[in-house]
N, C-alpha and C positions, 0 to 999 in steps of 0.2 A: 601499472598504475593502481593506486591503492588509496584509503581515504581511512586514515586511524578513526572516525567515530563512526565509519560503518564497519569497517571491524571489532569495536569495541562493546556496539550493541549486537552484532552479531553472534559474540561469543557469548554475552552475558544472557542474549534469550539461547544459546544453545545449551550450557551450563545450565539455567534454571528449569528448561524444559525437561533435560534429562534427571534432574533431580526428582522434579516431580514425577516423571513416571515411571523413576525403578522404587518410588516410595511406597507404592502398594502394586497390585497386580488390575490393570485397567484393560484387560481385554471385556469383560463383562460390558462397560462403562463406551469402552469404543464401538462395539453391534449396538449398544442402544441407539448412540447419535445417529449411526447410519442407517437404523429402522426408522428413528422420526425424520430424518431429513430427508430420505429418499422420496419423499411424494412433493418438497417443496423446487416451487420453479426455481430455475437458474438466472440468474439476476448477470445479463451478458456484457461488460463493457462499451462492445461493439455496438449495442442497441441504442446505448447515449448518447454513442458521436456521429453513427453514419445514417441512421433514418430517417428520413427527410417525409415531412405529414405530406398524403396525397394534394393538398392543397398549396401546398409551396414549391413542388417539384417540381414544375414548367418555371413559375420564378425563378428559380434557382438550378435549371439544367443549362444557361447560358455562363453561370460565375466560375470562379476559378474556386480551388479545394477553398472549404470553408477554414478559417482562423482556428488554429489547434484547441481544443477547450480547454480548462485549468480547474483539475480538480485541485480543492483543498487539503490539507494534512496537517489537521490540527495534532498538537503535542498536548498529553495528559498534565504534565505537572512544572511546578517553576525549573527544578533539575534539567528535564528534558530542553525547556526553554533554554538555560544557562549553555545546553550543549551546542544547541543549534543557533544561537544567536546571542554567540558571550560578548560581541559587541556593546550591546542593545543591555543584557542581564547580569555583567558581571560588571556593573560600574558600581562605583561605591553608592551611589545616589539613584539605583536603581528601584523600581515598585516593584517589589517578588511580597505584595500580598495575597499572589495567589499562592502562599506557602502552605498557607492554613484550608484549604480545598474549596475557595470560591475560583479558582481557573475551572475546574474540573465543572462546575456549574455552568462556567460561560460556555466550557465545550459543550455540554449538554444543550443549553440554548439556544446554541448554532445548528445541533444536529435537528433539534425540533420543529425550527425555525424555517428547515429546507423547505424546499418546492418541489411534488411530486416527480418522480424519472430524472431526479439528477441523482449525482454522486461526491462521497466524498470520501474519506478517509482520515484514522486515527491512530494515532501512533502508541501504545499503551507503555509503560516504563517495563523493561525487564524483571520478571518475577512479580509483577502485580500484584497479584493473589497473597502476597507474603506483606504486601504494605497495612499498616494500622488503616488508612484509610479505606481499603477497599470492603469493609465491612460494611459502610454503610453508599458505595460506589455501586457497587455490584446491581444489585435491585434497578439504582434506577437506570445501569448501562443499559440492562439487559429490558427496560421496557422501551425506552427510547429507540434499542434497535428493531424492537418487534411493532413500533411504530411503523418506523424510516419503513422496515420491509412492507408491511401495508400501504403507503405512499410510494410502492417501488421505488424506494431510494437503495444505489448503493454504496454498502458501508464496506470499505476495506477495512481489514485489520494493516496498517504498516508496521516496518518495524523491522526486515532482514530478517527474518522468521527462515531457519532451515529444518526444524526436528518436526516428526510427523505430530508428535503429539501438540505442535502449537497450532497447527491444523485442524485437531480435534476441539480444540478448545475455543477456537475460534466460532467454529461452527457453534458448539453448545451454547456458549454466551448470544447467539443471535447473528452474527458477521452477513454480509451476504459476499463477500470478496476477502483476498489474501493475499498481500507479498507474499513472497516466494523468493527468500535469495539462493542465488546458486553457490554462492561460497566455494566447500572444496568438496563441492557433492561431484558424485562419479555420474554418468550419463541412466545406470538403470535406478539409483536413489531420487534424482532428479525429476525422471520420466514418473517413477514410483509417486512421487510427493506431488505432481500433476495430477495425477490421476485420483488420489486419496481425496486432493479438494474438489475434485468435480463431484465425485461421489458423496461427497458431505453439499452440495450444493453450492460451495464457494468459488467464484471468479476468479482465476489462479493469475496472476501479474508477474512473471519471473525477472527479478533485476538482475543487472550484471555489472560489474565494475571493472572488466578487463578484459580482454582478448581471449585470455584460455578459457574462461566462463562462459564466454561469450560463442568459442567451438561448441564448449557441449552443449550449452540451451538450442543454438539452431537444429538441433539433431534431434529434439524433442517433440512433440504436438503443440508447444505452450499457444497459446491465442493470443496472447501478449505480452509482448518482450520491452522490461522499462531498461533503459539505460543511465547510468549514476551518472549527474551531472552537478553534483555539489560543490558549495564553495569550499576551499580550500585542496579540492585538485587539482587545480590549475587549469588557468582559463584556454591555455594554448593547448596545454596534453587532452584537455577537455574536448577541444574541437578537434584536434586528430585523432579521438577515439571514437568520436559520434559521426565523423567523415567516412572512416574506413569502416565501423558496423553498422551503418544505415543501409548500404543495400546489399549487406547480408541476410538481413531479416527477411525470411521470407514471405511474402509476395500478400501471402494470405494471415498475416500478423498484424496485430494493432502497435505501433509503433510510440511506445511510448517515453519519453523523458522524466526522471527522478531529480525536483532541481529544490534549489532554496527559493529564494524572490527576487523572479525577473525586471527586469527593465522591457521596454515595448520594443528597442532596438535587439536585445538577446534574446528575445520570443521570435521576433522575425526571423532573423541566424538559423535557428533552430526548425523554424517550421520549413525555412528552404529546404532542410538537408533531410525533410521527409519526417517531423513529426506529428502526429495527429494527437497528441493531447500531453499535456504537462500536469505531475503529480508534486504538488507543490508544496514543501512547506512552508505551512504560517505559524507568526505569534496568535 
């Protein structure tokens, strides 16, 4: 089972990742991020879904598992819109005024707008750094994230992110969290790019799209394992893939689902079959 535009952005952030970093020599550039990030807390997943205020937990030691939460995953730009919902973006009479970079505003306004200890997530366009816009992007990504992280908010980077070096960059821009695709990474690259993000202080979230993916991650440390549930993989292959590696995942994993926009009845579906939280994307 496979899903063409998670392959698609897959390759285009592994291609631009590797570009940038045989363009100059970034060892100097990588001990820095890990001298300033090593004293910054770890901003846990785990901490937004399962701790419950001393004050609620007699309320709520009689209820059944609480409703998976729904983090967000907002898309950077109209493009990425068009990919994830050409429904909706590719009609002749569609609004793609966010062409001209007021989306990229509204994302900023959402990120602003959170509420202390939640979470969300951003999906940036492959190769960013190379767009006209991000000249005047950058600055305000990068205070927004060092907001969220003062409000303990966390900020994933999305996006099928496999190369170390998007790991680095994550962190330096601000991130406090990271997709993590396993792709056609081997078990010690895998384990490797785990451990690279804890060490830059990001929340490592490993996705998986298929079975063979899915051996090597359980073989890893990861804390949280998303599994791909996008539209266009098929509703039925969908549910026989999240059947059979739901109670693979071991025991001590945050179980998480990668989807588009549920309905209350496929949220329910899902949360039976043992999910604790959905990384969602939105327009």
């Amino acid at each position: 089972m496979s899903h063409p535009l998670i392959d698609a952005l897959a390759e285009l952030n592994r291609v631009a990742a590797m570009e940038w970093w045989s363009s100059e020599d970034r060892s100097a550039w990588r001990d820095d991020i890990l001298r300033q990030r090593e004293s910054l807390e770890l901003l846990s997943l785990k901490s937004y879904l399962f701790e419950t205020p001393a004050s609620e937990q007699n309320a709520a030691s009689h209820l059944a598992q609480p409703e998976p939460a729904t983090i967000p995953t907002w898309l950077w730009d109209a493009d990425l819109l068009r990919c994830f919902f050409p429904e909706k973006y590719q009609q002749p009479d569609a609004d793609l005024s966010t062409e001209e970079g007021s989306y990229f505003a509204t994302v900023m306004a959402r990120l602003d707008a959170l509420a202390p200890a939640t979470a969300c997530a951003l999906l940036l366009r492959p190769g960013f750094w190379m767009s006209e816009a991000w000249v005047s992007e950058e600055q305000i990504l990068r205070e927004s994230l060092e907001r969220a992280r003062e409000k303990k908010i966390l900020t994933i980077r999305a996006g099928f992110l496999s190369e170390q070096s998007d790991i680095l960059m994550s962190a330096e821009l601000g991130f406090s969290g990271i997709q993590i695709h396993a792709a056609d990474m081997d078990l010690f690259q895998l384990q490797l790019s785990i451990e690279l993000a804890r060490d830059c202080r990001l929340c490592p979230i490993v996705t998986v799209e298929n079975f063979q993916q899915m051996e090597q991650v359980v073989q890893t440390d990861a804390p949280h394992i998303a599994l791909c549930g996008l539209p266009g993989m098929g509703y039925d292959s969908t549910l026989r893939f999240i059947q059979k590696s739901m109670p693979n995942i071991p025991s001590n994993c945050t179980r998480v689902m990668l989807v588009g926009t549920l309905t209350a009845s496929e949220k329910a579906v899902f949360a039976k079959m043992g999910a604790h939280c959905f990384l969602s994307f939105l327009p």
